[in-house]
C-alpha positions as CSV (number, residue, x, y, z in Angstrom):
1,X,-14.3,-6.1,-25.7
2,X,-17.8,-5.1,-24.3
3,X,-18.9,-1.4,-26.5
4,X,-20.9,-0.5,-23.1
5,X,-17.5,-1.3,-20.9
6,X,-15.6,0.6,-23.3
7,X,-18.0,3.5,-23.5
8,X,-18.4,3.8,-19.7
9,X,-14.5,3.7,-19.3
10,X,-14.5,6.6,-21.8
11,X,-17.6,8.4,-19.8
12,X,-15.6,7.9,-16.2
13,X,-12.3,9.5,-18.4
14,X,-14.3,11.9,-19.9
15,X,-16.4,13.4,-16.7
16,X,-13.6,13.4,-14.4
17,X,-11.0,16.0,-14.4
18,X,-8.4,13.3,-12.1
19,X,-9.4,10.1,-12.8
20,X,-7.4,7.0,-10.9
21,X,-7.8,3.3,-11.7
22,X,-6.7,1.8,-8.9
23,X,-6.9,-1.7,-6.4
24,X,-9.0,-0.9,-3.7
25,X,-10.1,2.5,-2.7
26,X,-8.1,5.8,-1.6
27,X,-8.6,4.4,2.4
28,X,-8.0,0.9,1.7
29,X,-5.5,0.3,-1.6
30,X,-5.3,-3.2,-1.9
31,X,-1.6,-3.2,-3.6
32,X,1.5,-1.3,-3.0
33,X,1.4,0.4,-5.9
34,X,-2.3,2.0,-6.0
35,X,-1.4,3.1,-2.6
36,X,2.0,5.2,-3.5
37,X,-0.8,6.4,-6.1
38,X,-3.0,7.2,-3.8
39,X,-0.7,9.0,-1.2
40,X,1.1,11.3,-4.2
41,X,-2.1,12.1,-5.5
42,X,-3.1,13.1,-2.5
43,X,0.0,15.4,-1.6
44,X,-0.9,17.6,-4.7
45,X,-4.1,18.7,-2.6
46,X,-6.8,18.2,-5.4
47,X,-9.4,16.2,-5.2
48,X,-9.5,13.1,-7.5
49,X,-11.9,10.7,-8.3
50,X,-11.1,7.1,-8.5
51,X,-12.8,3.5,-9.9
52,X,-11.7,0.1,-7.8
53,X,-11.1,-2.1,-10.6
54,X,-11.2,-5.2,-8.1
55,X,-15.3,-4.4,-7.8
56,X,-15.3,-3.9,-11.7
57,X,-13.9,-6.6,-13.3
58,X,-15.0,-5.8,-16.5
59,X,-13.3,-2.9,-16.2
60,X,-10.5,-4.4,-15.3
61,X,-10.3,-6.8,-17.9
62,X,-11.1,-3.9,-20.7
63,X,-8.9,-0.8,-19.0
64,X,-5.6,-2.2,-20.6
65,X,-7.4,-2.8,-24.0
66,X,-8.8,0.9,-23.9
67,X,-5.2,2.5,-22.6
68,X,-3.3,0.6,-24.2
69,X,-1.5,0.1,-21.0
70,X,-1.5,-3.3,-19.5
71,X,-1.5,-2.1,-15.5
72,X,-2.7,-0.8,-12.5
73,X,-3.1,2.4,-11.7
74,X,-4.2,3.9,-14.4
75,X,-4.2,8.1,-12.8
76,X,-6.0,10.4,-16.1
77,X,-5.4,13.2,-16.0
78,X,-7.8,15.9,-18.3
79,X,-8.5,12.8,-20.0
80,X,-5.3,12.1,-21.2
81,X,-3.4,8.5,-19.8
82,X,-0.3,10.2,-17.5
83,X,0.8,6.2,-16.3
84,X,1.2,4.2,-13.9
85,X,2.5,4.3,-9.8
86,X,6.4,4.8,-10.9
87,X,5.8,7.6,-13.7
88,X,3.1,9.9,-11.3
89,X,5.7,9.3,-8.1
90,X,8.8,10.5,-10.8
91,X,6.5,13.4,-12.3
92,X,5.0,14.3,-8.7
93,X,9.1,14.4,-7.2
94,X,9.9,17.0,-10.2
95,X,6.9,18.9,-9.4
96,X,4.9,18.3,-12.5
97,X,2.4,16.2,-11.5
98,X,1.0,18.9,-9.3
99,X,0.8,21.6,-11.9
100,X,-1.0,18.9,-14.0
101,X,-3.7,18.0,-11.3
102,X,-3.9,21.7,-10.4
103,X,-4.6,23.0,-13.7
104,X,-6.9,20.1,-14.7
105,X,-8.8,20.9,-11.2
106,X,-9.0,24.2,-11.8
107,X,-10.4,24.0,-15.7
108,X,-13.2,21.2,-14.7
109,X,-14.2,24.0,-11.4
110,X,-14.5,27.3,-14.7
């Protein structure tokens, strides 16, 4: 594992409140499941910040290492791992997920 790969995945974490690893980008996913990311992350109304692992391979070969959490998406959330496509859609239909973004928005705007 590369230390400057490692610390930039912890800077990106770090420096953004709503952080999503994904395939592709919010307009194009390149996978199913980045895009059911994309489109509940979207439906909480907060804006999120996102890293195409596809143009980053060396993210995308270290990301797992780091999370300890071998897939992708990847949605942080106040810098804490919240999981993957199934978990944020599950969280997001019992209404956690946007409280989570929400308050995370709102403490990276104070």
């Amino acid at each position: 594992m590369s230390e400057e790969v490692m610390e930039q995945i912890k800077q990106q974490i770090e420096n953004n409140s709503v952080l999503l690893f994904m395939k592709g980008s919010p307009r194009m996913p390149q996978c199913g499941f980045s895009s059911r990311a994309v489109q509940v992350l979207s439906a909480c109304g907060e804006r999120f910040a996102y890293v195409d692992v596809l143009a980053h391979p060396d993210i995308r070969a270290n990301l797992p290492k780091y999370a300890n959490w071998p897939t992708f998406p990847q949605l942080w959330v106040g810098g804490e791992l919240v999981g993957g496509s199934d978990i944020i859609s599950d969280l997001y239909e019992q209404g956690e997920l946007q409280k989570m973004v929400k308050a995370a928005s709102d403490s990276a705007e104070a």
